[in-house]
C-alpha positions, 0 to 999 in steps of 0.5 A: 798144481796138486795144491790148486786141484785141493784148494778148489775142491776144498772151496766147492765143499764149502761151497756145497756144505754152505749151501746145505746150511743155508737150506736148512737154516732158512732166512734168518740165518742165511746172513750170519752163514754167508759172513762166515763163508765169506770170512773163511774164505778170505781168511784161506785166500789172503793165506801165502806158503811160510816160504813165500814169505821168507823169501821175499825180501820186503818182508820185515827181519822180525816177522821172518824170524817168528815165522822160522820159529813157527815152522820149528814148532810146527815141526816138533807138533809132529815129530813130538807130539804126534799131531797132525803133519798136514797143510795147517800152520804152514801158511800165514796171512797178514790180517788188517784186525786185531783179531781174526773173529769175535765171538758173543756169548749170552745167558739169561739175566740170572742164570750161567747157563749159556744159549747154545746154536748149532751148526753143521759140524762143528755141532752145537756150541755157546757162542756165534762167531763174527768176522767183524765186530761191528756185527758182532755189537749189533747181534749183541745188542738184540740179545740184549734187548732180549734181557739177556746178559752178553759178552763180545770178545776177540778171539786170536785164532780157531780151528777148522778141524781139518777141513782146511788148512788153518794159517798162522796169523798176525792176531798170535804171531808174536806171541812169546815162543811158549805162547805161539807153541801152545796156541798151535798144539791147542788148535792142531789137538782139535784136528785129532779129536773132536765131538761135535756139541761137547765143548767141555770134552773137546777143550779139556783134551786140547788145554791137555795136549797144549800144556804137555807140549809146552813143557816138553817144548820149554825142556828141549829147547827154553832157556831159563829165563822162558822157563821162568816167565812161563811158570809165572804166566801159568801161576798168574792164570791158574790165580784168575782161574781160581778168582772166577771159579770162586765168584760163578760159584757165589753166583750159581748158589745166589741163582738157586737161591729160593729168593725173590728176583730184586733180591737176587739182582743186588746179589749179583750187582754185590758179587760182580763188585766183589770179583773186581775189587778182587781182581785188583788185590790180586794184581798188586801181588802179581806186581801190576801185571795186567794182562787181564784187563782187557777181561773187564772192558765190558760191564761184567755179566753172566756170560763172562762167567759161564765158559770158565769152566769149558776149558778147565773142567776136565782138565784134571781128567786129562791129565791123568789119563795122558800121564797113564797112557805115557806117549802122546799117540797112545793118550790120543787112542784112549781119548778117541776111546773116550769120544766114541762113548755117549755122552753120560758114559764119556762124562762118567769115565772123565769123572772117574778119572779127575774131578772136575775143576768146578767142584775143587779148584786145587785140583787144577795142577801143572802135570808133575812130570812132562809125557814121553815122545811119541814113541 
């Protein structure tokens, strides 16, 4: 009875919180807010207790194992990391897509900066998320129409901050072990900080919290063999990493380049071509990994390029600071410091810190030593 007394109180406040929004929002907005309740909501409904699973018998032996996996790791969150010990990643949800929304980014035809919407709570961020792709296509093609350059991509799973329980789901539930930790420390950090409109902060501080806890989680309880496999997946991502970095910034020097418009266009026909050749170089060294591939489904376009430094920028920062403050409870006090400050200030602070990553890719490293516990 307690869970369904929250369970409706949740619901009236997203029901109120939805209502404000469209108030304010007027017209234009009031169809993509009531895509995005209904969305919620069907994503909260359809969601059922990891027990209930478990115990029923028609589950399939599989899924039963990665959901015990999961409430293994939703145990050392809390136990070692000191994240959130909440309803969240407690409940799954069985869901008939391959992803759970799909976000659309978008840039002026020469430039990597990317539009922005704001929204209530979640502040302002460069993407709009759709629970269904069709009417993520068909917002897509009108900023197109715009002459602006657009990318539509799935995304796994997300994070309501906290304002309801967040499940796990089948777009990550068979994940590796690695990969199902590291996407629940990510979106559980966002519960323990966030700063509405300052994405660069908020998804520096989540990569941190995921990367230390992957490497505690492999310490404790990996095998060798996953520790290989995820050493290998992290170089394979820092090499990408590193590939886009190189080629926004051909493309950022092109865009404020003194040229004309025609000449910049062949620039950036010339430096996308450049960047797939690349990337096909760079899987042969990898073996035929292609685990990037779906990244070029789409014409290649600014909007590809212009979040790559979102996740990574102050990652170095982050690192440092985790690696001063020695426990996980303390890194999050320092990093709560840090998002009480404005924005130069904080901006200020990270930069004192790390380097971003924009400015020298070498400096995106594995931590040399995994924090302490939560002690």
């Amino acid at each position: 009875m307690r869970n369904l007394a929250r369970r409706i109180v949740r619901a009236r406040y997203w029901l109120a919180a939805g209502c404000a929004a469209l108030l304010l929002a007027g017209c234009a907005q009031l169809k993509y807010y009531m895509q995005a309740a209904q969305g919620q909501y069907a994503l909260w409904s359809d969601a059922r207790p990891i027990e209930d699973w478990l115990g029923d018998p028609s589950t399939d032996p599989q899924l039963k194992a990665r959901l015990e996996k999961a409430l293994l790791i939703r145990r050392f969150a809390v136990k070692e990391l000191g994240l959130p010990d909440n309803a969240s990643y407690k409940n799954y949800a069985a869901l008939t897509r391959p992803f759970v929304l799909w976000n659309v980014v978008a840039t002026p035809e020469l430039s990597l900066r990317p539009i922005q919407w704001c929204f209530p709570i979640a502040g302002c961020v460069s993407y709009r998320g759709y629970y269904s792709k069709e009417d993520a296509m068909a917002y897509a093609d009108e900023l197109r129409k715009e002459r602006n350059d657009v990318q539509v991509g799935g995304v796994p799973a997300y994070s309501t901050l906290g304002w309801f329980s967040d499940p796990l789901l089948s777009t990550f539930i068979n994940y590796s072990d690695a990969e199902l930790a590291r996407m629940v420390f990510h979106e559980l950090a966002h519960q323990v900080v966030y700063v509405p409109g300052d994405s660069q902060f908020n998804e520096g501080f989540a990569t941190a919290v995921e990367e230390a806890g992957v490497a505690r989680w492999l310490e404790l309880y990996g095998t060798d063999p996953m520790r290989e496999a995820y050493t290998r997946y992290n170089a394979r991502r820092q090499d990408f990493l590193e590939l886009l970095v190189s080629h926004r910034k051909m493309l950022a020097d092109t865009y404020a380049g003194k040229t004309s418009t025609r000449h910049k266009r062949a620039e950036k026909a010339r430096i996308f071509a450049h960047l797939k050749t690349e990337y096909q170089k760079l899987k042969d060294s990898w073996g035929g990994y292609a685990g990037y591939d779906r990244w070029f489904a789409e014409p290649l376009t600014n909007a590809h390029l212009s979040a790559v430094g979102t996740y990574h920028d102050y990652l170095p920062a982050f690192r440092t600071l985790l690696k001063q403050e020695r426990t996980f409870v303390r890194f999050y006090g320092a990093v709560q410091n840090l998002a009480s400050l404005d924005l130069v200030q904080r901006q200020q602070q990270l930069q004192q810190l790390g380097r971003p990553v924009m400015l020298n890719a070498e400096t995106a490293k594995q931590a040399d030593t995994p924090p302490e516990g939560t002690h």
